[in-house]
C-alpha positions as CSV (number, residue, x, y, z in Angstrom):
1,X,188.4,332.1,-155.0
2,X,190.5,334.9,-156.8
3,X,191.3,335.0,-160.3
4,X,193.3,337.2,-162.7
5,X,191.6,338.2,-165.6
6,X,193.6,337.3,-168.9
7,X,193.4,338.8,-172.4
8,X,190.6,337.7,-174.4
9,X,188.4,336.2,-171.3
10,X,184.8,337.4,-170.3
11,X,183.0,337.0,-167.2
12,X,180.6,334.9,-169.3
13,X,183.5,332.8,-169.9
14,X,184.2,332.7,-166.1
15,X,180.7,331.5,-166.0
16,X,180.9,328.2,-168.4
17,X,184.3,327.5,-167.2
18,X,183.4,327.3,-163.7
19,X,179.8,326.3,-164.3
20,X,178.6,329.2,-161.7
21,X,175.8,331.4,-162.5
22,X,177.1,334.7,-164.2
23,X,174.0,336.7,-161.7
24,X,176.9,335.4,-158.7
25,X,180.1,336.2,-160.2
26,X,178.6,339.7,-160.7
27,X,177.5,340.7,-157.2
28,X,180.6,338.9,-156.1
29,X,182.4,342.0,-157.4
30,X,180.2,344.8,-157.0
31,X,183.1,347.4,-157.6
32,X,183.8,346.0,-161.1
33,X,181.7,346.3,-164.4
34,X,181.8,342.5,-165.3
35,X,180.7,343.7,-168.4
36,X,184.1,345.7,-169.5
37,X,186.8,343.8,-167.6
38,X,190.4,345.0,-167.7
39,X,193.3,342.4,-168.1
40,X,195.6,341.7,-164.8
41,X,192.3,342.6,-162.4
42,X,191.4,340.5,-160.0
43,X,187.7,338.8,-159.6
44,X,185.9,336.5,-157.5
45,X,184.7,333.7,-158.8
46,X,181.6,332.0,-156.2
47,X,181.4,328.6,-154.6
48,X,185.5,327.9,-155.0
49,X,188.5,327.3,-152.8
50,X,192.4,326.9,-153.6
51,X,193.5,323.7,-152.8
52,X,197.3,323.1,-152.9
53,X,198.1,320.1,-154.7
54,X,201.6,318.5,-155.0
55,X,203.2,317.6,-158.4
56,X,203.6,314.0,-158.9
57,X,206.2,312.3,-161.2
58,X,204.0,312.1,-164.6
59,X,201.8,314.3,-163.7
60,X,200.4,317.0,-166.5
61,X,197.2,319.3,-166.6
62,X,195.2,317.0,-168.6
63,X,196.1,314.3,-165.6
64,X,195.3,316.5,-162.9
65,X,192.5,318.1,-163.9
66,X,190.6,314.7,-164.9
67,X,191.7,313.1,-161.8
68,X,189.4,316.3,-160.1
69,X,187.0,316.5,-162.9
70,X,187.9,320.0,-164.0
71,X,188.7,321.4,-167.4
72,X,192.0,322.1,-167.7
73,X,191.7,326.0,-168.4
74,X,190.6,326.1,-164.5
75,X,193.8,325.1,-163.5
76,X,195.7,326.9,-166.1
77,X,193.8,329.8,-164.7
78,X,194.8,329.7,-161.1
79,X,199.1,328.9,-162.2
80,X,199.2,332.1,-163.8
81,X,203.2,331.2,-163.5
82,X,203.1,328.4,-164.0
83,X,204.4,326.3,-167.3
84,X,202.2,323.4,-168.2
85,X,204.9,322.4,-170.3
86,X,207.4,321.8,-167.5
87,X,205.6,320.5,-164.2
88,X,208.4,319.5,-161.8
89,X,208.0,316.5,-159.4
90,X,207.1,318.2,-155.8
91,X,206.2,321.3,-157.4
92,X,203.0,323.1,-155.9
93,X,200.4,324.2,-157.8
94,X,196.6,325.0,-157.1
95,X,193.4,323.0,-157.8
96,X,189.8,324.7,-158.0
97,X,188.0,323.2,-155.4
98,X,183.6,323.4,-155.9
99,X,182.5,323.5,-152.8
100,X,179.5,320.8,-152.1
101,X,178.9,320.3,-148.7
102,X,178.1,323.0,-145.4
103,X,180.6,324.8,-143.9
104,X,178.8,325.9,-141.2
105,X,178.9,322.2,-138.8
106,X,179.4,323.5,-135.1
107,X,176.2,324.6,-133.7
108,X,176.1,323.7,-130.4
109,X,176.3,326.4,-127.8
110,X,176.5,329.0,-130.6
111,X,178.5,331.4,-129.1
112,X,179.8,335.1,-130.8
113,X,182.7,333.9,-131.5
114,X,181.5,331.0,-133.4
115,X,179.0,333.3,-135.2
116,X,181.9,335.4,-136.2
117,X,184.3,332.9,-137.4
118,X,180.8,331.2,-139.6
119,X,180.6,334.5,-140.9
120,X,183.8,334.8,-142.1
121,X,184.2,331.4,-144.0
122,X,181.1,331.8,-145.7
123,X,181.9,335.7,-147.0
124,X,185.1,334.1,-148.3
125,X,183.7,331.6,-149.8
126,X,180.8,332.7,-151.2
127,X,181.4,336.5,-152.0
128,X,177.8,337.9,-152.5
129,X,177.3,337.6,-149.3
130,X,177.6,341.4,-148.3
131,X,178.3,341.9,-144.6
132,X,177.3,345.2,-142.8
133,X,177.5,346.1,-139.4
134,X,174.4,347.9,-138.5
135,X,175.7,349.4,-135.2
136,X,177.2,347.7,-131.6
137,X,175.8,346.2,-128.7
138,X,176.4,347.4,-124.8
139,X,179.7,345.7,-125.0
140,X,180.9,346.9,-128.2
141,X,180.2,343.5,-130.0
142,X,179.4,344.4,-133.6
143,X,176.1,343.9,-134.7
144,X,176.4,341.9,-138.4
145,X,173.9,342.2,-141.1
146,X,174.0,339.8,-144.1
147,X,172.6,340.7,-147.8
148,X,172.1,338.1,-150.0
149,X,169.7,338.3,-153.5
150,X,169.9,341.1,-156.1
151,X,166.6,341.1,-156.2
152,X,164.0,344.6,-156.0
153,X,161.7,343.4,-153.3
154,X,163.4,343.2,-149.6
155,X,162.6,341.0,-146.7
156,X,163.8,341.0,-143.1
157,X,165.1,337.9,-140.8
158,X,166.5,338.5,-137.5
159,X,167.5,336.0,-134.3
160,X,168.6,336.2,-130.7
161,X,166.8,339.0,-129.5
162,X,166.5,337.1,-126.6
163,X,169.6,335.9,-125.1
164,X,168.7,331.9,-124.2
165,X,166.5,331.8,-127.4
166,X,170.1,331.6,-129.1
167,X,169.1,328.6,-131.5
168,X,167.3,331.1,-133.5
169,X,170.7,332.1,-134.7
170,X,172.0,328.7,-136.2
171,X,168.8,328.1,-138.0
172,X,169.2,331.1,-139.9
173,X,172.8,330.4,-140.0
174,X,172.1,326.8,-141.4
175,X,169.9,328.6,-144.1
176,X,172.1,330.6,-145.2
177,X,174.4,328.1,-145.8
178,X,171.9,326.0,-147.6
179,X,170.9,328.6,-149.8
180,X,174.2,330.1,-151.3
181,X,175.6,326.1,-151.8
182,X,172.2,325.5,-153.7
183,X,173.3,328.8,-155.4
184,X,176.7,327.8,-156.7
185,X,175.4,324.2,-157.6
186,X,172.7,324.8,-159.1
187,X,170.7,322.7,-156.7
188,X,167.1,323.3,-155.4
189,X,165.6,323.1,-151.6
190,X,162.8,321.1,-151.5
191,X,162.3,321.0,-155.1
192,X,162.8,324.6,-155.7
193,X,165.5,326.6,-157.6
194,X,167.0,329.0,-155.8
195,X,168.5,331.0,-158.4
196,X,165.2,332.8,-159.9
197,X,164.6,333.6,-156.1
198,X,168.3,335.0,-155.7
199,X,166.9,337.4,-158.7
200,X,163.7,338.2,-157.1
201,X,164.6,338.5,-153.8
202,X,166.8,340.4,-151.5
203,X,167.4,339.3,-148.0
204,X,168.5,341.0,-145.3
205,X,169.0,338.8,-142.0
206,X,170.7,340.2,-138.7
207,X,171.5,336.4,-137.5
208,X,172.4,337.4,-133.8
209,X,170.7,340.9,-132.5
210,X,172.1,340.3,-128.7
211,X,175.4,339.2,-128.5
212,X,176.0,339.9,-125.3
213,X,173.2,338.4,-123.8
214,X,173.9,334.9,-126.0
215,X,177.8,334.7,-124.8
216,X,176.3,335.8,-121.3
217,X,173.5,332.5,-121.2
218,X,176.2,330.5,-122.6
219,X,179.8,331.2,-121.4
220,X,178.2,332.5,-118.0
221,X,179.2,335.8,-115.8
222,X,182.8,336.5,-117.0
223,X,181.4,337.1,-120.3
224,X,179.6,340.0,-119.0
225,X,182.8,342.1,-118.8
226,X,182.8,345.6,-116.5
227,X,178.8,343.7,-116.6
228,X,179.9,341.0,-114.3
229,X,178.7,341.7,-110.6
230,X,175.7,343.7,-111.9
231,X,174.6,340.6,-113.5
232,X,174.7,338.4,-110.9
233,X,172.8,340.5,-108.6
234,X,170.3,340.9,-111.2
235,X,170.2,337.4,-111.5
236,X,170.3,336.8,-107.4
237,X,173.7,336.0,-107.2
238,X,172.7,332.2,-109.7
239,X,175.4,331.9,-111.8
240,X,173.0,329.9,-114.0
241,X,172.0,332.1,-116.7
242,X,170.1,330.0,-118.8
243,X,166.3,332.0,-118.3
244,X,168.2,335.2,-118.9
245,X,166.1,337.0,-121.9
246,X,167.1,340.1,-122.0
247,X,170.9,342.1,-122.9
248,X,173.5,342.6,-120.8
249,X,172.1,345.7,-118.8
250,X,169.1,343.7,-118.0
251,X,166.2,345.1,-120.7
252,X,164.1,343.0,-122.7
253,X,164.7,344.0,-126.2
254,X,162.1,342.8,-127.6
255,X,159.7,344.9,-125.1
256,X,162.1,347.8,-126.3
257,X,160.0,349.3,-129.3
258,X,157.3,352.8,-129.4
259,X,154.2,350.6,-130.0
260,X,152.3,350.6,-126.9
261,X,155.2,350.1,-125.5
262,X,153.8,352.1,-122.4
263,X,151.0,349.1,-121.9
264,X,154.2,346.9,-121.0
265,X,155.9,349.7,-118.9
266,X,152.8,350.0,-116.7
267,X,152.6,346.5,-115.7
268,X,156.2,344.8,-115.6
269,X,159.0,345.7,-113.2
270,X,160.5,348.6,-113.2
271,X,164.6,347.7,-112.7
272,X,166.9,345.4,-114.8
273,X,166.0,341.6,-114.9
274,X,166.8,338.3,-116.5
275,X,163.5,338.8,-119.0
276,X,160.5,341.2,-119.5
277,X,161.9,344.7,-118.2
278,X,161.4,346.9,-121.2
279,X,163.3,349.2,-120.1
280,X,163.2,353.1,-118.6
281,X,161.8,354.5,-122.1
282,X,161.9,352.9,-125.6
283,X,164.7,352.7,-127.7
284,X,167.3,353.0,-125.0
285,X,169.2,349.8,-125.8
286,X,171.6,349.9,-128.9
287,X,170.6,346.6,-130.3
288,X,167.0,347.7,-130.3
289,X,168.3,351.0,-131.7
290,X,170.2,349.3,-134.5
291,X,167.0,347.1,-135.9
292,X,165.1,350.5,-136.2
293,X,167.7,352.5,-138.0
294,X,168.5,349.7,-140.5
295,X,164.4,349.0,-140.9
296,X,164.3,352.9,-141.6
297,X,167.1,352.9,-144.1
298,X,165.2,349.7,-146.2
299,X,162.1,349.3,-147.7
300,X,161.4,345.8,-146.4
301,X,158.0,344.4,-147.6
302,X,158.0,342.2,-144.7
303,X,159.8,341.0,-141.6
304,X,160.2,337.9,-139.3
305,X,161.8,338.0,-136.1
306,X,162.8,334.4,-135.3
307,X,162.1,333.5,-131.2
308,X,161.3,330.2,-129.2
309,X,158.9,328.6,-128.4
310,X,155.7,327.2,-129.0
311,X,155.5,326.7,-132.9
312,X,153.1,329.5,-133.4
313,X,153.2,332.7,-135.6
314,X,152.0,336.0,-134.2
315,X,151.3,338.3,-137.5
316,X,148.8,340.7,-136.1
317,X,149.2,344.4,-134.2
318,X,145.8,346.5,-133.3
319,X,144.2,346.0,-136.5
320,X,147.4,348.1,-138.2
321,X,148.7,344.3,-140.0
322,X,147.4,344.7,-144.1
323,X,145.5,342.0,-145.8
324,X,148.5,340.5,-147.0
325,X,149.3,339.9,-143.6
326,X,146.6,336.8,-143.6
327,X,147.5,335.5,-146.8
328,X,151.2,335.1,-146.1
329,X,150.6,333.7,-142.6
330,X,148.6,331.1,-144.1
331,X,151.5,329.8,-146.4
332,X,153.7,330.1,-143.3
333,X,151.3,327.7,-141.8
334,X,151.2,325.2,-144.5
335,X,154.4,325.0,-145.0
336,X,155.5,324.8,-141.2
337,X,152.7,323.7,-139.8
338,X,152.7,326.7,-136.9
339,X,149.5,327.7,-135.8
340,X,148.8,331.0,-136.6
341,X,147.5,333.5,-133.6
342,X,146.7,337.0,-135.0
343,X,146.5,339.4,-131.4
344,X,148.0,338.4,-128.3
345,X,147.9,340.5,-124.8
346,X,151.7,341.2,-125.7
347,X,152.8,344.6,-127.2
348,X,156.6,346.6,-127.9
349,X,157.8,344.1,-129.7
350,X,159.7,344.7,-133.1
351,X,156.6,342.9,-135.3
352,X,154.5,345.3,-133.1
353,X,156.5,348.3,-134.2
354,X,156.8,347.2,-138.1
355,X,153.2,346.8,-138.3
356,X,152.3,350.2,-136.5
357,X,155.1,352.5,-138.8
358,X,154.9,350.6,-142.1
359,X,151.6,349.2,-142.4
360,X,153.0,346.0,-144.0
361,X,153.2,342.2,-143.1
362,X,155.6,341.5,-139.6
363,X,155.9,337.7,-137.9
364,X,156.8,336.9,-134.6
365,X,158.1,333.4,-134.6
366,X,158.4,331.3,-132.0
367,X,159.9,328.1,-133.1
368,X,159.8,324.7,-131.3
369,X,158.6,323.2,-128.5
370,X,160.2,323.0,-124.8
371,X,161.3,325.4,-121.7
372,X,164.1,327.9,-123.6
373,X,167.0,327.5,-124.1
374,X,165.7,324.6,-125.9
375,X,168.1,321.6,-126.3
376,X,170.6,321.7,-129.0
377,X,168.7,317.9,-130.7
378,X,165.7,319.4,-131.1
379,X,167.3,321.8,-133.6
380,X,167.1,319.4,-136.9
381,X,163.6,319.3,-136.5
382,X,163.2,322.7,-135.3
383,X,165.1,323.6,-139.1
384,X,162.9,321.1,-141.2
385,X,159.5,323.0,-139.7
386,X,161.3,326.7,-140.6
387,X,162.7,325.7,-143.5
388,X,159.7,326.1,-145.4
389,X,158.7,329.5,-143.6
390,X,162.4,330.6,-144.6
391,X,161.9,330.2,-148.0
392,X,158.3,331.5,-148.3
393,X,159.6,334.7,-147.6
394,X,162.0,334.3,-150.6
395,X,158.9,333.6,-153.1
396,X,155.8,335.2,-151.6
């Protein structure tokens, strides 16, 4: 919600008067010092939308703004031309609206498009969100990055590496959504408040790393594009794509990374296919490429890539993983109840990569139970065993 600042008003004020916390309004406008605002500039103000509201005979501020439990200046403050004194019957005005519930409702078959339009209305609404695009996939879909937190220490999330594991991309899209509406009303998640994490804490998540490959799994062949007959004979002509893992040119990208990626090279195929091909060299794939440049660019003190299935957590790579490592996969554990599995015979993948360059913590989870793509009504119990891993990495 936009506002125009007055004489006299502070972003403090701002703060009371919308009952917001003033840590929000302030990375809601990174390009202004909230500190020395100038009269007639414009600022966002977290957790709002502008409802129109149609003037009733009798009506008045004082009426209005009780019937929606506001204090009058709220109102006052979005009518900048508007005269209190003389409301006219059928006039419009505009009402702050809190907002209390999700936005994000629509998660079945989770498609690009949906992802994009999720995107959208919760930047709008909750402007702290800072979006990035972190490069493009094969067919030019961008590739969105979300940071949330104002926090020092950094932690990576990312989803949908693999095409039919698409789920992966709601849950963190659910979170999200959780989080910033515990944010703006001054809630808690399981009995925690968000807000000192917010300061502690910031995330960056890449919800969707392989567009193309979800729209493909879900929309079927014509959402391959100039990709259309090359997938199908990949995929033997099926125009079932549900097993499809990997982008749209047929490489695994998350067999895509320089650690031992050779290991996998040696004993997979070596053409395009619906899962496991990792691909002529490392790093050939722009989605894969993306996910290394942006790690490179951060200092993340951890990451998770988010995968299904089989509720387990792999957090080890060649003896490279730190000691931390064991002690944050053991909260994972107790607050998921995923079974930890330190080494498995599986190498290239991004945790793989993180662990090898960085020497720091890197998760690989795989997140309910079933043959992928899992069924959409598993998902609220696939959230409530996350959940708890989610935020872990916001306190640990």
């Amino acid at each position: 919600m936009q506002i125009t600042i007055r004489p006299g008003d502070t972003a403090w004020y701002y703060s009371q008067l919308f009952q917001v916390p003033l840590i929000l309004i302030e990375t809601s406008n990174p390009d202004k010092n909230i500190l020395s605002l100038t009269i007639g500039q414009s600022l966002e103000i977290p957790g709002y939308m502008l409802n129109e509201y149609n003037v009733q005979t009798g009506d008045s501020y004082w009426s209005i703004a009780n019937r929606y439990q506001l204090p009058i200046d709220s109102i006052e403050i979005v009518n900048p031309n508007s005269n209190p004194q003389d409301l006219q019957p059928n006039q419009t005005i505009l009402v702050p609206v809190r907002i209390q519930d999700l936005l994000i409702n629509d998660i079945d078959q989770y498609t690009y498009e949906k992802f994009i339009q999720d995107l959208t209305m919760l930047q709008q609404v909750y402007p702290f969100i800072q979006l990035r695009n972190i490069g493009n996939s094969v067919l030019g879909k961008d590739i969105i990055e979300l940071q949330i937190g104002s926090g020092s220490k950094q932690v990576h999330m990312n989803g949908s590496s693999h095409a039919n594991e698409w789920i992966t991309t709601p849950v963190l899209m659910k979170f999200i959504n959780d989080y910033v509406l515990a944010l703006t009303n001054g809630q808690t998640i399981r009995g925690l408040p968000m807000l000192p994490f917010y300061q502690q804490t910031q995330l960056s998540i890449v919800p969707m790393v392989n567009p193309d490959g979800v729209d493909l799994v879900i929309l079927g062949a014509d959402a391959a594009e100039e990709f259309r007959d090359t997938v199908l004979k990949v995929n033997n002509q099926n125009p079932d794509f549900s097993d499809w893992k990997a982008n749209i040119r047929g490489v695994d990208l998350n067999n895509q990374y320089p650690a031992l990626w050779g290991v996998e090279a040696e004993r997979k195929l070596s053409s395009p296919q619906p899962r496991d091909f990792p691909g002529y060299a490392p790093l050939t794939e722009p989605e894969a490429i993306a996910i290394t440049e942006l790690t490179g660019e951060r200092d993340f003190s951890r990451v998770n890539t988010l995968h299904t299935q089989g509720e387990v957590i792999f957090w080890g790579f060649e003896g490279l993983e730190p000691p931390e490592s064991l002690t944050v996969v053991t909260e994972f554990e107790r607050v998921s109840g995923y079974i930890p599995i330190q080494y498995v015979d599986s190498y290239a993948g991004y945790k793989d990569w993180f662990i090898q360059e960085y020497r720091r913590p890197g998760f690989t989870l795989e997140l309910g139970q079933g043959t992928n793509p899992l069924p959409i009504s598993q998902f609220d119990e696939i959230y409530e065993q996350t959940l708890g891993i989610l935020i872990a990495n916001l306190y640990l």
